[in-house]
N, C-alpha and C positions, 0 to 999 in steps of 0.2 A: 504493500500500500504506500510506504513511505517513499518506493522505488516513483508510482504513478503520481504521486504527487511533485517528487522533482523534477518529472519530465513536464508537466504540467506547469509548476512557476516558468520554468527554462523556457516553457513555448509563449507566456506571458509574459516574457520579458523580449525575445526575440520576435515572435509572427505577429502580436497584438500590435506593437506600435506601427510596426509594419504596415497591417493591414487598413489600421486606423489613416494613416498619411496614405494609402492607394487610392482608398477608397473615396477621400475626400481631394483628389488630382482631377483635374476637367476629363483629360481623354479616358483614363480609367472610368473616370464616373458615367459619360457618354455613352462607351461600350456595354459597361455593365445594365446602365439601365434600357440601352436595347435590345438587350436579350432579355431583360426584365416585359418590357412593355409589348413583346412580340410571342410571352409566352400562352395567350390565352389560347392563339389561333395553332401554336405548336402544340398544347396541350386536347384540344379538338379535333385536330387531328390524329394523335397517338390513339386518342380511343376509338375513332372510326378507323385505324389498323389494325389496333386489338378485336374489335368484332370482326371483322376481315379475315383476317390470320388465324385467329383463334376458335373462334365460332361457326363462319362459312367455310375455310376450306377444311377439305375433307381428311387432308392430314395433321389440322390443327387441334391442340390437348383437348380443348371441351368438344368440339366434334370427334374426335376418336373419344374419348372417355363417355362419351352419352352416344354414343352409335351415332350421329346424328343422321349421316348418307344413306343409313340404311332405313332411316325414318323418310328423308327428303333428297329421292336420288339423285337431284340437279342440284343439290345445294351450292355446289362451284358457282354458278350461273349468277348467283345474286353479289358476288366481288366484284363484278363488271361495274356495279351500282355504284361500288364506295371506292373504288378503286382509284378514279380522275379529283379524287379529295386530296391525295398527295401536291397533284400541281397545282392547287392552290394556298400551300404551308409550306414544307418543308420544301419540297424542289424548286422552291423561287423566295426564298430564305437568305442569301447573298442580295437579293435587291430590296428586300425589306429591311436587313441591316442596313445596307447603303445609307437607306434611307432614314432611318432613328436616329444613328449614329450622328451624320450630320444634322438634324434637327436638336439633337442634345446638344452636340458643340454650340450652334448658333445660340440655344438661349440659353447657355453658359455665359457665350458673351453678350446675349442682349439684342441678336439684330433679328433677320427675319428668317424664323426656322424653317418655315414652310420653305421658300423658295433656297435656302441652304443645302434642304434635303434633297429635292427634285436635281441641284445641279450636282451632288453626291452622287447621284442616282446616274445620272447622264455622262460625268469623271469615269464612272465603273464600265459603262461601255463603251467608253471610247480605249479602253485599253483593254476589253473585251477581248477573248478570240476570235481572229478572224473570219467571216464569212466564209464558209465553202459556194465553190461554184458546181454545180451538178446538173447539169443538162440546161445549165441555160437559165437555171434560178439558184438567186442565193441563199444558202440554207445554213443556220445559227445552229449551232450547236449549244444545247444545254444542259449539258454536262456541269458547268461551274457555276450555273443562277442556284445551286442549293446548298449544300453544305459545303462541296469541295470548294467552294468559290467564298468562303467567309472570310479565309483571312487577308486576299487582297482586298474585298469586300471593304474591308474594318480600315485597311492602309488608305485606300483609298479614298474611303469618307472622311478618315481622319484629317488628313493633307491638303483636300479638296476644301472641305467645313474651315481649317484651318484658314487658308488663303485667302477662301470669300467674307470671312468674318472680319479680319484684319483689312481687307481693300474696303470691306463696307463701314468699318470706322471713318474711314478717309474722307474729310467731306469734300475735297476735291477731284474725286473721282465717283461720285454720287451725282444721280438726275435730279435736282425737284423742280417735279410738274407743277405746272399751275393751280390753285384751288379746283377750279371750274372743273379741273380732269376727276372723271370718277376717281375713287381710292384705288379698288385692284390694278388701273392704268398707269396709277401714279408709283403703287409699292412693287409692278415689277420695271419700270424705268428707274426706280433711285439705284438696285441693284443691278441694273443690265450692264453695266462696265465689271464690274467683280466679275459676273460670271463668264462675257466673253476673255475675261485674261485665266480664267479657272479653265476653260474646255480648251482654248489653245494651246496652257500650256501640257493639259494632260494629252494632248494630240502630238505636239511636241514630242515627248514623254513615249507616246504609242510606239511614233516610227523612228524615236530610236534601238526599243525595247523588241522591233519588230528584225532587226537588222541581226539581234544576237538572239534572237527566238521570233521565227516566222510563225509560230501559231501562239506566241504572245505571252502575255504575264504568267497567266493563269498556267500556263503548260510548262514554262519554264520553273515557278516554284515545286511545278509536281515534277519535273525530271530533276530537280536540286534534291528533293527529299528524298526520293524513290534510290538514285543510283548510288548512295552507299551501301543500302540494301540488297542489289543483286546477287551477291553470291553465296545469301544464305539457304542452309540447307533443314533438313524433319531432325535439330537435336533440341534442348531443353534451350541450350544459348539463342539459338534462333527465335524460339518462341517467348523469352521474355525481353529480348530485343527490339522484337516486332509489339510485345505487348506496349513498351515503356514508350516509344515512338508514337506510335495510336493513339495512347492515353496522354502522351508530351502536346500532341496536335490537336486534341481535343480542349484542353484545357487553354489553348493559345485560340479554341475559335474553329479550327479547321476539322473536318467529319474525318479523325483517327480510322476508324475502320475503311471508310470509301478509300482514304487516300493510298492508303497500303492494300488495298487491296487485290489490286492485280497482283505486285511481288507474291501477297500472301500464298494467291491459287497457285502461281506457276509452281512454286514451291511444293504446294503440298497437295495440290490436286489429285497428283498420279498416286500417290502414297494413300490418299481416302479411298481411291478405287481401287486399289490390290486389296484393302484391310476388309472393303466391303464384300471383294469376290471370295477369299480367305473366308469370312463368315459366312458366305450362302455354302460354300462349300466344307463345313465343318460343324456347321451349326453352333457355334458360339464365335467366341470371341479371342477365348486363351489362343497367344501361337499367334496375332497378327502380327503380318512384318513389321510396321511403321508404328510401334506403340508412342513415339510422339510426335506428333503434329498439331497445329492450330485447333483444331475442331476435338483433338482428344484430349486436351491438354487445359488450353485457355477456355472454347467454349463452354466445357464440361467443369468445370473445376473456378473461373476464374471470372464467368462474365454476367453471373448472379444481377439482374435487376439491369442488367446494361454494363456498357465499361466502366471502368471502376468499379465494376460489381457495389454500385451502387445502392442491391437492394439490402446490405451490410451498411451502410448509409441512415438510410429511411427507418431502419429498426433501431438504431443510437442514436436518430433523434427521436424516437418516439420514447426511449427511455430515460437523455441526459437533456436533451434539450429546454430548456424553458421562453425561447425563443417563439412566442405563437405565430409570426410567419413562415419560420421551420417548418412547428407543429402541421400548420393547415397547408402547405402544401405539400409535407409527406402524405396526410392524410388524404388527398388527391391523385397523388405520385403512385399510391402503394399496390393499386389497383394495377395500374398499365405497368409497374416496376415488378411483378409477379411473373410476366409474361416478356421481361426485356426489354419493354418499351421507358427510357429514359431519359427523351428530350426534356418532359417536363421537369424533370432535377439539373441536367444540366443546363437549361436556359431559363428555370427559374428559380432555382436557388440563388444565384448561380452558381457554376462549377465552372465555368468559364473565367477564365483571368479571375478568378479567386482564391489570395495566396494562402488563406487558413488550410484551405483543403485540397492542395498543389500535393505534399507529400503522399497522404493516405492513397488519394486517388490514381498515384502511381503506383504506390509502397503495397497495395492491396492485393493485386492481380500478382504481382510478382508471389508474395507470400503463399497464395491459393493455388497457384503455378505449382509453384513447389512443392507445396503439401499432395498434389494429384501425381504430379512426378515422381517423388518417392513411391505411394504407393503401387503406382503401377512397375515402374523399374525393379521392386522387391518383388513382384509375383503376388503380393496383396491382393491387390485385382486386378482384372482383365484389361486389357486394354480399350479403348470407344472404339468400336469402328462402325457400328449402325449410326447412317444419316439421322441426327435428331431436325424437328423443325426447329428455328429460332424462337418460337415466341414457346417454345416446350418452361416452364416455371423450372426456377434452379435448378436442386440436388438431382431433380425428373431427369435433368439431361444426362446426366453422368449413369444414373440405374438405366433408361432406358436405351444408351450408347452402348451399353455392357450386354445388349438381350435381356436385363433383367438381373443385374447384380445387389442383392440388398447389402453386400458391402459398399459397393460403388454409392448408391444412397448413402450410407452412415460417411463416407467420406466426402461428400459434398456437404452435408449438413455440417459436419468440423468445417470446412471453407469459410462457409455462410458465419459461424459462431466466431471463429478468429477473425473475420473482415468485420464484421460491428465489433470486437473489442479494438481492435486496430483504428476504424474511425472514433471510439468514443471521446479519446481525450481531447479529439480536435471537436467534437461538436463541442464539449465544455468549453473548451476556445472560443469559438463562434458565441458564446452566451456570454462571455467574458470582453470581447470585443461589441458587441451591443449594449452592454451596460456602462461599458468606457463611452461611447460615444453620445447614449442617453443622458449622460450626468454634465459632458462635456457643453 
């Protein structure tokens, strides 16, 4: 006890002040409460995936656990419904940051957020990636309007917000119209010079950006991240590698799993399909070649509630927290965080550029990692090598990866138990840094 207590001053002496000067910095403050004010529509979403994934198709837990297919043969057919609910949340989530972000900067400084935003917004594509040409029509790629595209996203609103803020102090490079001119005529004339030297210079910006990457910002941050990654291989190094990078990218803003994602498969794709043929042909699981890879390792063992295995998160605040914004959005979270679904903790907690809980949501996966690696490398238990779905709820994925191992169960459920002792002393953290700031 005496041990947790002096980790606990130490973290109140070092993260608290910390967090307390981030938190109260413009652009910090900006980003964070973008991801703040964008979580309801992320949050609406997640639950119309969780019905989706979980409930309509036919390999999801509560449809396999209540037969449902064999209740409702076409059940597939009704995903079609909630399906195009994605492209309006999460895959066009890079232009809604844009967008916040710059509107916070401006009324940081006082000038006009609305058209701040819009010109964030318009900065972001202009250094977009480029238009493909394909028979004669130009066709966007949108790949980068959703998660993968946040962190230029956040640079760029940043930079942009920055610019137009500071020229629209200037009052000699400000319009003012006449009385007589309506207002909306008038408030976008005062800033029409800000923003022609904002898209210029992000044009500028473009095509020099275009000369050392022909398909642009966005593609060159993903080949900077991606290529020290190429030469890993199915061992335990690789995978908490790949976890620490994912969970690194996450917490700076950028969708960790999308962006690794290609490395991931080439990686470990062939090795999922021998472990799988291996079990149709042997009928379990003991004896596959590849006992570790991504999907046996981190999915089964480490990705409880989402990354960071956040749903070890959501249970140490419902215990330590006294924090009622905590409270009421675990109490929110906990639902879709059953099933993996974790946007709503990471963009409304946030867990984004939030340094209290930087360490855990690294330090977790790795720990859980290990704890799954051990066992299976001792012969403890079998290896994963049955496809689970994603949105399958925790310890399920590991017993049902195994055929059915109720050790595999008891060792996910230790995961789940070590990740909330591991986040606890940081959520008292976070209860410590809100009270510093309420007295302040």
């Amino acid at each position: 006890m005496s041990l947790m207590n002096s980790f606990e001053r130490g973290m109140e002496k070092v993260l608290v002040p910390v967090a307390i000067k981030l938190n109260s910095q413009r652009h910090v403050s900006a980003i964070r409460d973008a991801f703040i004010l964008s979580f309801p529509i992320v949050m609406a979403s997640s639950i119309i995936v969780l019905i989706n994934f979980a409930i309509l198709s036919p390999d999801g837990f509560v449809a396999t656990l209540l037969h449902l297919n064999a209740i409702f043969p076409h059940l597939e057919e009704a995903q079609a419904i909630f399906s195009p609910v994605m492209n309006g949340s999460v895959n066009i989530m890079s232009i809604l940051i844009a967008f916040l972000v710059g509107r916070n900067m401006a009324k940081s400084f006082h000038e006009d957020d609305l058209l701040c935003g819009l010109t964030a917004i318009g900065a972001f594509f202009v250094v977009y990636t480029p238009y493909q040409d394909i028979g004669g029509q130009a066709y966007m790629t949108t790949k980068y309007l959703g998660p993968q595209g946040l962190f230029v996203a956040v640079i760029v609103a940043l930079l942009s917000s920055e610019l137009f803020c500071r020229l629209a102090k200037n009052p000699k490079i400000t319009i003012t119209m006449p009385d007589a001119v309506p207002p909306a005529v008038a408030r976008s004339f005062k800033v029409l010079i800000p923003i022609i030297v904002v898209m210029m210079l992000f044009s500028i910006l473009n095509y020099l950006l275009l000369m050392l990457s022909p398909e642009g910002l966005n593609d060159l941050i993903y080949k900077l991240i991606q290529a020290p990654l190429k030469n890993m291989g199915t061992n335990i190094f690789a995978v908490l590698i790949l976890g620490v990078v994912s969970n690194l990218l996450w917490f700076l803003g950028i969708h960790g799993p999308n962006t690794i994602a290609a490395i991931r498969e080439s990686i470990f794709s062939e090795a999922n399909l021998e472990n799988l043929s291996w079990a149709a042909q042997h009928g379990d699981t003991w004896g596959a070649p590849y006992p570790i890879t991504w999907g046996g390792i981190n999915d089964a063992f480490a990705n409880y509630g989402g990354s960071g295995m956040t749903l070890g998160l959501l249970i140490a605040i419902f215990i330590a927290s006294r924090r009622s914004d905590y409270r009421d959005l675990a109490k929110m979270s906990f639902v879709p965080g059953l099933f993996n679904i974790n946007e709503p903790v990471m963009f409304g907690l946030p867990i984004v550029l939030n340094p209290i809980f930087i360490i855990p949501f690294i330090l977790v996966p790795m720990v859980s990692s290990l704890i799954g690696y051990v066992f299976i490398s001792t012969g403890i238990i079998p290896p994963i090598a049955y496809a689970v779905p994603w949105t399958t709820p925790g310890p399920l994925i590991a017993f049902f990866g195994t055929g059915g191992n109720w050790m595999a169960l008891l060792v996910g459920l230790l995961c789940l138990v070590s990740a909330t002792l591991i986040y606890l002393p940081f959520v008292i953290a976070a209860n410590k840094v809100n009270a510093t700031q309420q007295s302040a």
